[in-house]
C-alpha positions as CSV (number, residue, x, y, z in Angstrom):
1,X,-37.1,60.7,188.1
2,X,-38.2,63.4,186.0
3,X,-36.3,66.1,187.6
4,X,-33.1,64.5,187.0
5,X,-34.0,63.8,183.1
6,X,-34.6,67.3,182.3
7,X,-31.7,68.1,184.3
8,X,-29.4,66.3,182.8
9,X,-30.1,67.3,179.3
10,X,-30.5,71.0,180.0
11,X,-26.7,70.3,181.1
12,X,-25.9,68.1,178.2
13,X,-27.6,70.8,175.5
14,X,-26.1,73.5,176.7
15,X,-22.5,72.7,177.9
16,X,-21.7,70.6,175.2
17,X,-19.0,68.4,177.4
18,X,-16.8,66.1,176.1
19,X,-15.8,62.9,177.5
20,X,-12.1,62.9,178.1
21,X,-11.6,60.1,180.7
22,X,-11.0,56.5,180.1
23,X,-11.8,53.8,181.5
24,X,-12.2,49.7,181.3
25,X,-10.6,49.5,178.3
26,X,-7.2,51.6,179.4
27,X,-4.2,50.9,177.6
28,X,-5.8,47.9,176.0
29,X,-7.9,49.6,173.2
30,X,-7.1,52.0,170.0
31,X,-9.4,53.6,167.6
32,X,-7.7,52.7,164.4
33,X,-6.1,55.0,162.7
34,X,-4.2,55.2,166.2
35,X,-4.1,58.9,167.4
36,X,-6.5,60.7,164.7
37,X,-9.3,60.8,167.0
38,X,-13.1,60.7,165.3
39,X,-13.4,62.4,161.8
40,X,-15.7,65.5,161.7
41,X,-18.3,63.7,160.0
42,X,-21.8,64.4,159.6
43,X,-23.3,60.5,159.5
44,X,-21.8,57.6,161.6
45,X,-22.7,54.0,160.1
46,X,-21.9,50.6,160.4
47,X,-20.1,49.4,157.5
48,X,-21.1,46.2,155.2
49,X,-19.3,42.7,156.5
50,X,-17.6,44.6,159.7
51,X,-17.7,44.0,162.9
52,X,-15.4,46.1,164.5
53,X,-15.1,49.0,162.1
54,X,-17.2,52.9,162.0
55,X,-17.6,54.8,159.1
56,X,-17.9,58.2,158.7
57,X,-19.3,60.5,155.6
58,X,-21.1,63.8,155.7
59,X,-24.4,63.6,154.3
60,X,-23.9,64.7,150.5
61,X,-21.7,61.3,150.2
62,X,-18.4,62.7,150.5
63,X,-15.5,62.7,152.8
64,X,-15.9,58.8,153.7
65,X,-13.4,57.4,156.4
66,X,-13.3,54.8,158.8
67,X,-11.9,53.9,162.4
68,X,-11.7,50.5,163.7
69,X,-11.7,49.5,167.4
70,X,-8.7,46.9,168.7
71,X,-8.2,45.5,171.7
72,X,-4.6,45.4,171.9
73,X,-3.5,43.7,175.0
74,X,-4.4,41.4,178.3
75,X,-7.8,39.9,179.1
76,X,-10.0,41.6,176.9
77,X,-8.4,40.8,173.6
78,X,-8.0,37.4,174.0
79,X,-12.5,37.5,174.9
80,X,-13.5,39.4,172.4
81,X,-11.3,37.2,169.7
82,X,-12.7,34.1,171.1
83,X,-16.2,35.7,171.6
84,X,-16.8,37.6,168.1
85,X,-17.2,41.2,169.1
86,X,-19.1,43.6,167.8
87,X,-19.6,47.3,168.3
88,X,-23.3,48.1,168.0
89,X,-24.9,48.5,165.4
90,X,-26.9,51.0,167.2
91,X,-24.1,53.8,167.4
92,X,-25.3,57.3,168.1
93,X,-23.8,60.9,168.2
94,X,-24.1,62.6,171.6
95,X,-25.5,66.3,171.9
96,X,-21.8,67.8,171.6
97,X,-21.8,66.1,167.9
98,X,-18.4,65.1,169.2
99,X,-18.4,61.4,170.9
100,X,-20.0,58.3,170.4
101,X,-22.9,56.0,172.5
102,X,-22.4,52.3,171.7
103,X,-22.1,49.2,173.4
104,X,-19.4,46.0,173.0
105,X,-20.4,42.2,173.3
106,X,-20.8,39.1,171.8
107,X,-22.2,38.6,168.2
108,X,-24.1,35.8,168.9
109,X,-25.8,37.6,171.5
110,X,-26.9,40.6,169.3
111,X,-25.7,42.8,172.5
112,X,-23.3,44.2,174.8
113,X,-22.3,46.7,177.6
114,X,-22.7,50.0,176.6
115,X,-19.6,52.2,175.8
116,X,-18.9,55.8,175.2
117,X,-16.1,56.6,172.6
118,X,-14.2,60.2,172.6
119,X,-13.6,63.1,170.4
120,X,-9.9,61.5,170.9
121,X,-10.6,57.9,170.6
122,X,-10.4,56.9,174.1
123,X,-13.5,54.6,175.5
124,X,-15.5,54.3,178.3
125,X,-16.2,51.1,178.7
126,X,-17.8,49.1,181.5
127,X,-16.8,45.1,181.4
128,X,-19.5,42.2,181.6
129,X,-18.5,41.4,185.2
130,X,-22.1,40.6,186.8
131,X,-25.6,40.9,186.3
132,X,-25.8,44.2,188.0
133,X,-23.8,45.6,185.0
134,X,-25.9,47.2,182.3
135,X,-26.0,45.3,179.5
136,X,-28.7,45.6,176.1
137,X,-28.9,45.4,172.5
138,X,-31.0,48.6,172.1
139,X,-29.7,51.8,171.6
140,X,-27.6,54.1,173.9
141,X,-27.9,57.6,174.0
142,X,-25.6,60.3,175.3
143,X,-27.4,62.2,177.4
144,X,-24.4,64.2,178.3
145,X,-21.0,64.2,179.3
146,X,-20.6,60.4,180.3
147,X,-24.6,59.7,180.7
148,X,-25.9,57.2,179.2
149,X,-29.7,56.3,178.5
150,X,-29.7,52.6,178.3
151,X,-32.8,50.1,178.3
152,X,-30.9,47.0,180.5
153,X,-31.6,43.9,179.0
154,X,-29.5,41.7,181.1
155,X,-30.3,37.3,180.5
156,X,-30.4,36.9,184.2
157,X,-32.0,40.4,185.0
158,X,-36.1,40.7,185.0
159,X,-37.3,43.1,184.2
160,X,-36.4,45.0,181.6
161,X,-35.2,48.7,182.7
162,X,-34.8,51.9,181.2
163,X,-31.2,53.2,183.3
164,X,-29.4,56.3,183.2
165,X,-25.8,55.2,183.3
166,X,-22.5,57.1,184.7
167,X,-20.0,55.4,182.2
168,X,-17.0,57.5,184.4
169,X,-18.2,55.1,187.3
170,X,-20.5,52.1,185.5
171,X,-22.6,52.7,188.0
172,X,-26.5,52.6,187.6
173,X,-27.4,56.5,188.5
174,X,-31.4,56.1,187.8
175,X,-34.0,54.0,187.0
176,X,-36.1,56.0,184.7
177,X,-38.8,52.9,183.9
178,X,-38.9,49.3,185.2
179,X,-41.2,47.0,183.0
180,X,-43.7,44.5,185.4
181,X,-44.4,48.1,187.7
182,X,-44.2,51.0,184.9
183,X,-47.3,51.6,182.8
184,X,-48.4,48.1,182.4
185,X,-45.2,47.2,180.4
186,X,-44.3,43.7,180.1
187,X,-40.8,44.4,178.0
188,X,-39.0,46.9,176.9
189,X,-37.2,46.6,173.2
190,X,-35.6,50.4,172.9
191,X,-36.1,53.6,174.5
192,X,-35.6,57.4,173.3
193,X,-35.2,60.6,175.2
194,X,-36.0,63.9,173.5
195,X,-34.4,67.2,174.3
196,X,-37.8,68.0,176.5
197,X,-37.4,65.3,178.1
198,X,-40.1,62.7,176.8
199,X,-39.5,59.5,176.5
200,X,-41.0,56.8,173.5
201,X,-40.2,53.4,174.5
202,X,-40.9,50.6,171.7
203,X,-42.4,48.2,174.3
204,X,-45.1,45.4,174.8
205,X,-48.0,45.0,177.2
206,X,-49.2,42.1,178.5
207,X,-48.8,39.3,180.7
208,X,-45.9,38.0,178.6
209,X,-43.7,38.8,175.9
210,X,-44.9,36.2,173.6
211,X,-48.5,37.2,174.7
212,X,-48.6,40.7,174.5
213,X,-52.2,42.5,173.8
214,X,-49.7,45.6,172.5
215,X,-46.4,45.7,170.8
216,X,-45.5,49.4,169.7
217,X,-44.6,52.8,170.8
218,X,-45.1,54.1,174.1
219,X,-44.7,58.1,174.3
220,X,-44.7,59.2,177.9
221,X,-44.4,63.0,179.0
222,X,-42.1,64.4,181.6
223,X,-44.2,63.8,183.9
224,X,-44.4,60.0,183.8
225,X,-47.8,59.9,182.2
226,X,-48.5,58.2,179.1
227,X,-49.8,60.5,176.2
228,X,-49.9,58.3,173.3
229,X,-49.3,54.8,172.0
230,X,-48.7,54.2,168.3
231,X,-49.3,50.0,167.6
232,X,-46.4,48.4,165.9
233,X,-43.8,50.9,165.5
234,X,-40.4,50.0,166.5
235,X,-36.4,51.9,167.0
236,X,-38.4,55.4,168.2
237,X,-36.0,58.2,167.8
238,X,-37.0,62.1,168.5
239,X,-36.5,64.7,166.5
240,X,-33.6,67.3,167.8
241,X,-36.3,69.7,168.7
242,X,-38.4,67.6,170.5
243,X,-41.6,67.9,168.8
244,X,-41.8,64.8,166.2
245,X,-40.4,61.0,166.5
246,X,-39.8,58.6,163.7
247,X,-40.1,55.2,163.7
248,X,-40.5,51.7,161.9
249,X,-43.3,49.6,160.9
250,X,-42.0,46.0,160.3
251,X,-42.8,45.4,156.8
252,X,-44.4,48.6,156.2
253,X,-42.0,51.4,156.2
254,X,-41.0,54.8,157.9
255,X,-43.5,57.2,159.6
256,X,-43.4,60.3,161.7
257,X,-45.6,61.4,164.5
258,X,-45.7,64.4,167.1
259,X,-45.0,63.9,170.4
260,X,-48.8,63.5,171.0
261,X,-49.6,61.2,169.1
262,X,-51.0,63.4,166.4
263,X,-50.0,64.0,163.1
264,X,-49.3,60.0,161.8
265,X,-47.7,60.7,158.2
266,X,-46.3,57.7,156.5
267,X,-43.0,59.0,154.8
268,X,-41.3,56.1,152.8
269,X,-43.1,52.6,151.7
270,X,-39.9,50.4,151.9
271,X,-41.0,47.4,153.7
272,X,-37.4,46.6,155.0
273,X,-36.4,50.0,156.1
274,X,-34.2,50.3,159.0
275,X,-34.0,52.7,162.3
276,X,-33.8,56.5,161.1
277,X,-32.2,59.8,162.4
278,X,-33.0,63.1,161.9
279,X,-30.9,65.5,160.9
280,X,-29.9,68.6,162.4
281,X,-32.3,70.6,161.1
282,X,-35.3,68.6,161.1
283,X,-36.1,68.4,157.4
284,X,-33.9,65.0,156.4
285,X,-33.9,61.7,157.4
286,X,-30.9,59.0,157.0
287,X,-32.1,55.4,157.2
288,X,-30.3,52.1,155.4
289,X,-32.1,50.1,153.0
290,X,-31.8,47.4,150.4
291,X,-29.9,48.6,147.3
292,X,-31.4,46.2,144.9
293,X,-28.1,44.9,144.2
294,X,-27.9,42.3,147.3
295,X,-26.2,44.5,149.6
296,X,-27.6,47.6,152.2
297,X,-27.2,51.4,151.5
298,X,-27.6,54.7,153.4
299,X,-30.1,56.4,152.0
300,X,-31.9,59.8,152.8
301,X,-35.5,61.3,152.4
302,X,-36.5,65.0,152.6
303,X,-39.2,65.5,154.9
304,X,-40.9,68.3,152.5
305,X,-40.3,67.2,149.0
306,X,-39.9,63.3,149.5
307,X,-37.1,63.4,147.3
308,X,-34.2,60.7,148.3
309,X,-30.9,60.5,147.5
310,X,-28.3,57.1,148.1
311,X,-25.6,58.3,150.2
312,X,-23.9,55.4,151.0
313,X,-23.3,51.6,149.1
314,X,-22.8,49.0,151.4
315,X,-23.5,50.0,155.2
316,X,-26.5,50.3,157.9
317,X,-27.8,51.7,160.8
318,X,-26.6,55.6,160.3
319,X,-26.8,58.3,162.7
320,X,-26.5,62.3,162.1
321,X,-25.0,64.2,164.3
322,X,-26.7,66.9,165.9
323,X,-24.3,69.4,165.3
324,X,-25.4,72.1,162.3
325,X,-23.3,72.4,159.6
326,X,-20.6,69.9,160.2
């Protein structure tokens, strides 16, 4: 298991692939505007009262675009009209800082299949066709190329499983955790993979979900062992070198913590804060919160200074690329 993690990013870190085949979806999907590709962006987000629709701005709040997915033709656009799609509002930047991890499903069901979008605007995407397919409302990640980390959180599948996914083949290349056999783990809400390959897994112990005796982070080393457990955090995501994860407290707001489980440091009292991202160089974080004026913004904090600055009015869920300088 852990061979094949650190594996895979050393490849994904270093090469810097790009997807460029595409699959599910061919012929049937566009990124809108049709042949522009994705901008060169620093912050991906999830636009206000869209459900279907990325936008793009670099972090100082300029350059804003957006590109909307449509399904254009045969089976697929006739489900997702009848079955409310929705990209994730979960979408992250891969290593390359040059495609997309998401997933596509049903908005009812919070959820989808997971999805890779290109540089170009083509998709990996791999359909809903059985419960073998992996299928979550957490967060993917790129590990590289067309690797996907993805917590499966299938309705007919139990338990809940932490996959590494070949979107080329939608086949299931790893099991990296299972929950029921894994460190005591009764469920498994989101996982995160740093570039050292640890994994923080915002998970419950217990005998049930609904009777869990813990309910927060779990950070486990390369290894497989578990170093540290932080109670109540939630949406884990590592820092790009490695050494620090943020995370949510519901109702609390935004902390950081090394990869030990040392250095706890509270960073923004915003009970309603959603999941951050670092950026590239480890001293911001970009986060969404209530405006005050009835609506969400994109907002970032500097780790040093605590200074923040509105970036966005009117979106959520942002993620900053990884590449510097963009």
């Amino acid at each position: 298991m852990n061979r094949a993690i650190v594996a895979a990013l050393g490849v994904g870190l270093l090469g810097g692939c790009t997807v460029l085949t595409v699959r599910g979806l061919t012929g049937r999907a566009v990124l809108l505007p049709e042949g522009q590709g994705l901008p060169d962006k620093e912050i991906v987000f999830i636009p206000e009262e869209t459900y279907d629709t990325l936008g793009f701005i670099n972090a100082d709040g300029t350059g804003f675009e957006t590109r909307t997915l449509e399904i254009t033709e045969g089976f697929f656009r006739d489900f997702v009209k009848m079955s409310s799609p929705v990209l994730s509002v979960r979408i992250t930047w891969g290593p390359d800082g040059r495609s997309l991890a998401g997933s596509l499903g049903r908005f009812h069901t919070g959820g989808g299949s997971p999805l890779v979008i290109t540089s170009e605007g083509g998709l990996l995407f791999c359909p809903e066709e059985d419960e073998n397919t992996p299928f979550g409302s957490a967060r993917p990640w790129i590990v590289e190329g067309s690797k996907l980390l993805s917590v499966d959180q299938y309705p007919s599948q139990d338990p809940n499983r932490v996959l590494l996914v070949d979107m080329d083949t939608c086949a299931v290349e790893e099991v990296l955790l299972e929950a029921g056999s894994d460190h005591g783990i009764s469920g498994i809400g989101e996982a995160s993979l740093s570039s050292q390959g640890w994994l923080a897994l915002a998970a419950a112990k217990g005998a049930t979900l609904s009777d869990e005796a813990f309910a927060g982070i779990l950070l486990i080393d390369p290894q497989g062992k578990e170093v540290a457990a932080v109670p109540d955090g939630q949406w884990p995501a590592w820092s790009r070198d490695g050494e620090w994860l943020v995370y949510t407290v519901n109702d609390d707001g935004l902390y950081i913590v090394r990869k030990d489980g040392t250095g706890v440091r509270k960073v923004l009292g915003e009970p309603r804060v959603g999941p951050a991202t670092w950026s590239p160089d480890n001293e911001w974080l970009a986060y969404d919160r209530p405006t005050g004026a009835g609506n969400s913004g994109i907002y970032k904090v500097n780790l040093l200074t605590g200074e923040e600055a509105e970036i966005y009015r009117g979106g959520f869920n942002p993620n900053w690329s990884w590449r510097q300088g963009d």
